[in-house]
N, C-alpha and C positions, 0 to 999 in steps of 0.2 A: 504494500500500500504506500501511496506517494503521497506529500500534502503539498503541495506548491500555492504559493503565494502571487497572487493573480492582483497586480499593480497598476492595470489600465482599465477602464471602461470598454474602452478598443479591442479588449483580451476575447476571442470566442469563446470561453469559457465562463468570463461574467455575463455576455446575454443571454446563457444556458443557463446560468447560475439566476440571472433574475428573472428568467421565464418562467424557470421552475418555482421560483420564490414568488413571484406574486400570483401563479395561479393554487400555489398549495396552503398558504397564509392567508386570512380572511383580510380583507380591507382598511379594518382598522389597527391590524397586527404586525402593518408592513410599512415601508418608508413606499413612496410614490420614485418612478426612474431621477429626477433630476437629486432628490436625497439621497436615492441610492447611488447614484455618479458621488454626489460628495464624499461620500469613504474611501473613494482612494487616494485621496493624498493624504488626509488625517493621519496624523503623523500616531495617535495609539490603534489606531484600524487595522484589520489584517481580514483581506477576504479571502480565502482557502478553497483552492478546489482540490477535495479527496480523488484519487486514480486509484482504480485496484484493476491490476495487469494491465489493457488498454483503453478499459474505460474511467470515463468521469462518472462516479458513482453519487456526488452531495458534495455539500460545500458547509464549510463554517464561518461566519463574522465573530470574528472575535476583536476585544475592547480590552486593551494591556493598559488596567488603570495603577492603583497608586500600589499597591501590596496582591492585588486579584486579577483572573483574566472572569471579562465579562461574555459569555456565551449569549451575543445578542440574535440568533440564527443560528440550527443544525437542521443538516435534511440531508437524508436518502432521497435518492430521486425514486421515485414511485418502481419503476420497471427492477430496481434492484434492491425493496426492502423483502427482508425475511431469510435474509443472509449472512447475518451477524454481522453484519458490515458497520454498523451504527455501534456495538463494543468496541469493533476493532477502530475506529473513531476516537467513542473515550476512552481507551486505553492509552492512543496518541495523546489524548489532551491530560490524560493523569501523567503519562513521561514529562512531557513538556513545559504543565502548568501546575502547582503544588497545589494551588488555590482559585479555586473555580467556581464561578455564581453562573447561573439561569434563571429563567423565570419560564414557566409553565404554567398551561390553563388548571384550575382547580380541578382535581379527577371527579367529582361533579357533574362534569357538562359533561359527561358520557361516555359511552366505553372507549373511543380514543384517546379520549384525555385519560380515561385510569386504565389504559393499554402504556400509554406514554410514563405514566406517574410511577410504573410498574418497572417501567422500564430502566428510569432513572436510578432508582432504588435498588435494582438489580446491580446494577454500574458504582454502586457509589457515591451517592448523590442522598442525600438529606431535606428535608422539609426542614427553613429555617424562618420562615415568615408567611402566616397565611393570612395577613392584612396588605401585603405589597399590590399598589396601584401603579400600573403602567402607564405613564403619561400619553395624552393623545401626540400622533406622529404627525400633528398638520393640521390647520384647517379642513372641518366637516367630518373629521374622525374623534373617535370615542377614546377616552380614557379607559382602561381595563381590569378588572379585577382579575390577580393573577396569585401568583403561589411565587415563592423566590426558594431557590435548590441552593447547597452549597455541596463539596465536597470536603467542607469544613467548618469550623464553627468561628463565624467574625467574633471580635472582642467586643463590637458595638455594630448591632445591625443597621439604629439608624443612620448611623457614618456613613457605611456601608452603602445604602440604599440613597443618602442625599448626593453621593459621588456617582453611582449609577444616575439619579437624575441629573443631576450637574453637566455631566461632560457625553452621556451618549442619548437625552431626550432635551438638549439644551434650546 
């Protein structure tokens, strides 16, 4: 498995990467194409397209903030989930990143989300806030009630959570 760091809008890999991202992310769960352009040059931004042997298999946005990496997007692409491809993912991101946050829908909204929650949990992953609100991404889109995952436990969630809104829903 390869993770290459995809540094231009220009890349064929980020309009695979946003194709898939905005039809598999609900509307209000996603940046609009001109926000999404904006993360490549953001200097803590890292957009990631995963390879396993010759395919692009998902991508990660990842957010290298003050002491944590923020997992702002993960995705198998639809034609390659059910292959463990999504562990061998965080496995990468446990080598790579000691300290890791996400946010995930409440397993609640139905068996994807506690297909996903399950999944998490399976990997490594912690339930560390179940009052986290995800800011709206824009004009005309919604704010989110969301769940925040760690693979660790912050010393102070709300820090935590004010530097997540600060610098990646600014």
């Amino acid at each position: 498995m390869e993770f290459l760091h995809v540094t231009s809008p220009d890349d064929y890999r980020a309009k695979k990467i946003y194709e898939s991202y905005s039809s598999s992310f609900p509307e209000d769960e996603r940046r609009d194409w001109y926000k999404f352009v904006s993360l490549f040059p953001h200097p803590t931004v890292k957009v990631i397209s995963v390879l396993h042997e010759t395919d692009n298999v998902g991508y990660l946005i990842l957010w290298e903030l003050s002491n944590f990496v923020f997992v702002e997007h993960f995705e198998v692409f639809s034609e390659f989930r059910n292959q463990k491809l999504g562990s061998k993912i965080t496995d990468y991101l446990f080598k790579n990143h000691p300290r890791i946050i996400l946010e995930i829908e409440p397993e609640s909204l139905g068996e994807d989300a506690k297909r996903r929650y399950s999944f998490y949990q399976r990997n490594g992953f912690n339930l560390i806030d179940e009052m986290y609100v995800q800011p709206s991404y824009g004009e005309g889109k919604k704010s989110l009630n969301l769940w925040l995952l760690a693979n660790y436990i912050p010393a102070n969630v709300q820090e935590t959570k004010d530097e997540i809104y600060d610098i990646v829903y600014h």
